[in-house]
Structure formats: structure tokens, C-alpha cells
N, C-alpha and C positions, 0 to 999 in steps of 0.2 A: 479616141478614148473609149474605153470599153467599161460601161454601167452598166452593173447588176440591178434587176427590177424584181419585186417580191410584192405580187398583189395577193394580199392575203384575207381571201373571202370565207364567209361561212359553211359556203357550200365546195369550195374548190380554194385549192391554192395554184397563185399562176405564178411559172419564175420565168425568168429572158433576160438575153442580152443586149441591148440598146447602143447604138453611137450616139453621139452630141448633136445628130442632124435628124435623131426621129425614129433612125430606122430600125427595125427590131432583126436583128440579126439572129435572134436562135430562142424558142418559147416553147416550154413544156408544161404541161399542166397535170393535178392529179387530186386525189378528191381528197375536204381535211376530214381528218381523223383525229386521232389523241394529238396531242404537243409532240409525244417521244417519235412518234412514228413519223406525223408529217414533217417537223425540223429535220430529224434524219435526212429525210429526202430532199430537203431543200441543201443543207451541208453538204452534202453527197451531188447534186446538180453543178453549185459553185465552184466545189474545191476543181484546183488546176486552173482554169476559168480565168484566172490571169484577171479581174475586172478591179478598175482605180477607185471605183465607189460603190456604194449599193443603197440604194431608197427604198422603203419599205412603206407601201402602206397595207392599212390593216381593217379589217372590220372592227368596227367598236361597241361601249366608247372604248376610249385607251387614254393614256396619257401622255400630249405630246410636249408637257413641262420641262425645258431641261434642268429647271430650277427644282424639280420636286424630287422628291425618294424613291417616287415610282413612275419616272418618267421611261417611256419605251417599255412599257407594261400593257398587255390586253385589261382591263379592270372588269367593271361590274355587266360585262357580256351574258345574254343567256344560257351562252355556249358553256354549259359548267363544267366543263374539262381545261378550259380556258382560261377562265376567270380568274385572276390575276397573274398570268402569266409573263413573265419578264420575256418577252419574243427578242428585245433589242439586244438587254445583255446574254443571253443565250447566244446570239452571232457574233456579237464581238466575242467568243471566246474562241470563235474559229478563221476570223477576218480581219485584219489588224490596218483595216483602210476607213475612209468617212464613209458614216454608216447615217441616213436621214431618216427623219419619220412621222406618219401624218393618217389622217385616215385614207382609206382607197378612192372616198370619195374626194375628199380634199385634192387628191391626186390625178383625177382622173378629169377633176373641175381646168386644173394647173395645163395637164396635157393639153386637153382641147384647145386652153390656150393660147398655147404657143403651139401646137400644129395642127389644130382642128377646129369645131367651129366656129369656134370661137376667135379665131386668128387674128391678132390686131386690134382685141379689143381690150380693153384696161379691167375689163367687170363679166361676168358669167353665177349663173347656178349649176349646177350639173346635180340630178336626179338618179339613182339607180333605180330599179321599180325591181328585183326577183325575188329571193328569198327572204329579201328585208326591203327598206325601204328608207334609203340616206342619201342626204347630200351635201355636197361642198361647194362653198361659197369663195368666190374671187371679188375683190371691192380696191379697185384703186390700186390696180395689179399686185396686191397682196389678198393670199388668203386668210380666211379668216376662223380664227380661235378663241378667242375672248377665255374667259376661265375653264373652259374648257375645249369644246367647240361643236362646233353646231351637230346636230340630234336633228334634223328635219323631218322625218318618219316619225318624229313621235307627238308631232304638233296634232289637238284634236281635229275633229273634223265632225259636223253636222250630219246622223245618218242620215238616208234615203228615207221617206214617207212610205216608202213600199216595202224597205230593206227589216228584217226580224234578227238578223244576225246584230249578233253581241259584242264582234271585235273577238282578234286571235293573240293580239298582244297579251302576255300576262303580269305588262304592269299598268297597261292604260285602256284598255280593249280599245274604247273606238278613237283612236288616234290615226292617223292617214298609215300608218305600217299594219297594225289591225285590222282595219278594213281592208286594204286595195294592194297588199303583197300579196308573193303568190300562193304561201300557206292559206292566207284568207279565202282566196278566190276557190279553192279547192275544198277546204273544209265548207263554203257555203253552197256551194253546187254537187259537189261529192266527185267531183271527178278532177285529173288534172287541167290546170287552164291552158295550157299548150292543145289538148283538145277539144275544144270549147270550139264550136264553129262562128265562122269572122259575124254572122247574124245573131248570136246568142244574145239575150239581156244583159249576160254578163258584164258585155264590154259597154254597155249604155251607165252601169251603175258602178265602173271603174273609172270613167272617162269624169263622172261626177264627181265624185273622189279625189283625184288627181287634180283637177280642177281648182278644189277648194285650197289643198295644198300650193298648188301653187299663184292663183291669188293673195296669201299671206305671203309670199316671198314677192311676190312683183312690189305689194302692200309697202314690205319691211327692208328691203334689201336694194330692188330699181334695179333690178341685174338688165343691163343687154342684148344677153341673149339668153334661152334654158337651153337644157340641152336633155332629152329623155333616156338615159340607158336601160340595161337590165334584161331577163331574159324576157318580162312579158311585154316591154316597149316594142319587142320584134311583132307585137300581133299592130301592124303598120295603122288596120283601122281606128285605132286609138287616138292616134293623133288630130283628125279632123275632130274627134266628139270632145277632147278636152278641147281644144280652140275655141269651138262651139258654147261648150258651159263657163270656159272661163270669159269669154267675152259678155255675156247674159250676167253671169257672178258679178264682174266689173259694173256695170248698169254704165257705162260710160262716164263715170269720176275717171279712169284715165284714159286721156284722150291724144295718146302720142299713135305719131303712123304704125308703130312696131303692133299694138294694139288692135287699132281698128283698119289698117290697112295691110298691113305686111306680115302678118300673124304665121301666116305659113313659113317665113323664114326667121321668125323669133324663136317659137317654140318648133325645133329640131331635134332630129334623131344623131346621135355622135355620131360626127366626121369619121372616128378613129376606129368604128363600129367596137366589133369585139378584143380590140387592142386600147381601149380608152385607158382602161385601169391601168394596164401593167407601162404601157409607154406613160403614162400619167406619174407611176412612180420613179422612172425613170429620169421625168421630169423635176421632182423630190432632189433628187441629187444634184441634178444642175442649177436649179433655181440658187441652191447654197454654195 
């Protein structure tokens, strides 16, 4: 079987071809732009392409209702080129196979999986950390949506005693996507955080961050495993300093082994490295 996969980020759109066993047989990528310009390219990628399904996920929110009016709609996004964009019904006018849809992170939570770190497990978080700051939730091998669905980036978070920055979000400043994405990390420092040397403070006052974050999900969810993506989860030192803070956060109210023993193989970087997302919606189509 050959699945179409449409990881559709803020900062990039990724499209590929997937089998039913994982493997990404063909992935191009290219940067978003307007609606007219990037759909283009994605129609123009597919057509011929022969593919039985297509999964889509999306940066949000969106609405993935199929009971509502604007279900497979980008909604109330920053991105105001965006903002209520029909993405789903726009493909179906060129696609006439099952077309799935969810956020990227939802997808990318889904992927792991079933072929990533998650392997075998019934429950996951999955975290993006780059130009935003979301994630999707798996619970009892369903993911989860509730009235809408989960917004993890925008949960608050307690600044630093040291920190003077205000938050970069402009509906919540200092919610964990405000603080500890990677607009913030630049606008606080003034430079990009991909250049930020692995010693800077920066990474001391992200790893706190991050931290807090995800204590509320361990807190509210019990996920098994996390899983960290995104472009700035690639700076590797990050993960011993959030282990460090979230273990200190926790004060030992929980006291399972994943916690205080085996923390290094809890909180992980994707299996599926930079193919989470797109193999993730991949996943989107097979799951249904």
C-alpha cells in the first residue's frame, strides 16, 4: 500500500510516501508560504503518485471534528494567512481516496508508536520543542482530543527568579511555548539558538522550562514514555538538565522506577529522529 503523508508545520511543509511497514519511501520538503502557493506544491508532489490514502497532520489548533462545519480547517492559528483555512477540503478536490487528520503532533505521538520509542507501549507524550511548542497525547492506545485537543505549549509555566523576559506568545506570554520555543530563546538572547554554545545559561533556563512542562503531563496524563522532538531538542545537552529539574520539580511524590531510576530511557529523543512527523501521519491513515 502506498500512503500519502502531509506533515504540515509552521515553519516547513514535509510531504512523503510511506508503506504499511514504516518505511518512507520518497520525502520532500519545502518552506510554508501562503495557502495558494504551498498547497500548489503539495497537489503538484501527489498527483500521479498513485497513493490509497493520505493522513495529514497539521500545525494548530485545527479542527479535527468530523461532526462540525469546520472540521479539516487550520482555525484560530497565528499564522494569519492561515487562519481558517479548509486544508482538508482543498485536497479532496484533487484526491478522491480516505483522506485522515489530526495535529502533527498527534501524529508524530501515533508514529512513535507503533515504530518508535514508544514501541509496544499502550500510552506516550510526544513534545515538539522548534518554532512552537506542542504535543500529542496517546492514552490506552488512543489518542487523545477531547473538545478539541490538546494545546500543551500553551500551558503556564513559573518564570525563572533570574529570567526578565516577558514571554513571546501573543496570547499568554509566559506559557511553556512563550518562554522555551525557539522564537523565545532568540528574542531573549538576541541571537539564534542553534548558535548558543552547548555551556551557555541558555540551555540551564530551557531545561527549567521544559521541565515544568512536563511535570504537568507526567502530573495529568501518566504517559510511559516522553519523547522530546523539534529543532532545539537536537542541542543533546538538554536532556540530562531537564531530567535533573524534573526529578527536583517532582520532590519524590512520584516514586515509580521510570522516575527515579530509569529516567534516561523515559524521557527520550525520537526514535524516528527527523521522520517522526511525516511517518507519524502516515500513521494517521493506517491507524483508521
Amino acid at each position: 500500500m502506498k500512503i500519502g503523508a502531509i506533515e504540515a508545520g509552521g515553519t516547513k511543509f514535509v510531504c512523503g510516501i510511506v508503506n504499511e511497514k514504516g518505511e518512507l519511501l520518497d520525502r520532500i520538503s519545502f518552506p510554508t508560504e501562503t495557502p495558494e502557493i504551498t498547497m500548489s506544491k503539495v497537489i503538484s508532489y501527489f498527483t500521479n503518485k498513485n497513493i490509497e490514502r493520505l493522513g495529514v497532520g497539521s500545525f494548530g489548533p485545527i479542527d479535527p471534528n468530523k461532526n462540525s462545519k469546520t472540521y479539516g480547517y487550520i482555525t484560530s492559528t497565528p499564522k494569519l494567512l492561515w487562519r481558517n483555512y479548509n486544508i482538508i477540503g482543498h485536497l479532496k478536490k484533487y484526491f478522491d481516496i480516505p483522506i485522515f487528520f489530526d495535529t502533527d503532533v498527534n501524529g508524530a505521538a501515533l508514529g512513535e508508536a507503533i515504530w518508535g520509542a514508544a514501541k509496544g507501549l499502550d500510552s506516550c507524550v510526544y513534545i515538539t520543542v522548534g518554532t512552537g511548542i506542542g504535543g500529542g497525547i496517546l492514552v490506552e492506545g488512543k489518542l487523545v482530543h477531547g473538545m478539541l485537543h490538546p494545546e500543551l505549549g500553551h500551558i503556564l509555566v513559573t518564570p525563572h527568579e533570574t529570567d526578565k523576559y516577558k514571554g513571546k506568545c501573543p496570547y499568554h506570554k509566559n506559557c511553556l511555548e512563550g518562554m522555551a520555543a525557539g522564537p523565545a530563546i532568540e528574542e531573549r538572547w538576541g541571537i539564534k539558538a542553534y548558535t548558543l554554545p552547548e555551556n551557555h545559561p541558555a540551555w540551564e533556563l530551557e531545561a527549567y522550562y521544559l521541565a515544568q512542562g512536563l511535570m504537568n503531563f507526567i502530573l495529568t496524563v501518566s504517559p510511559k514514555k516522553i519523547i522530546l522532538g523539534g529543532g532545539v531538542m537536537k542541542q543533546k545537552q538538554l536532556f540530562p538538565l531537564i531530567r535533573k529539574y524534573l526529578q527536583n520539580l517532582l520532590g519524590n511524590y512520584i516514586t515509580t522506577k521510570e522516575i527515579l531510576e530509569n529516567i534516561d530511557e523515559y524521557i527520550v529523543y525520537p526514535e524516528l529522529g527527523d521522520n517522526a512527523g511525516i511517518l507519524g501521519c502516515a500513521a494517521l491513515a493506517l491507524q483508521n
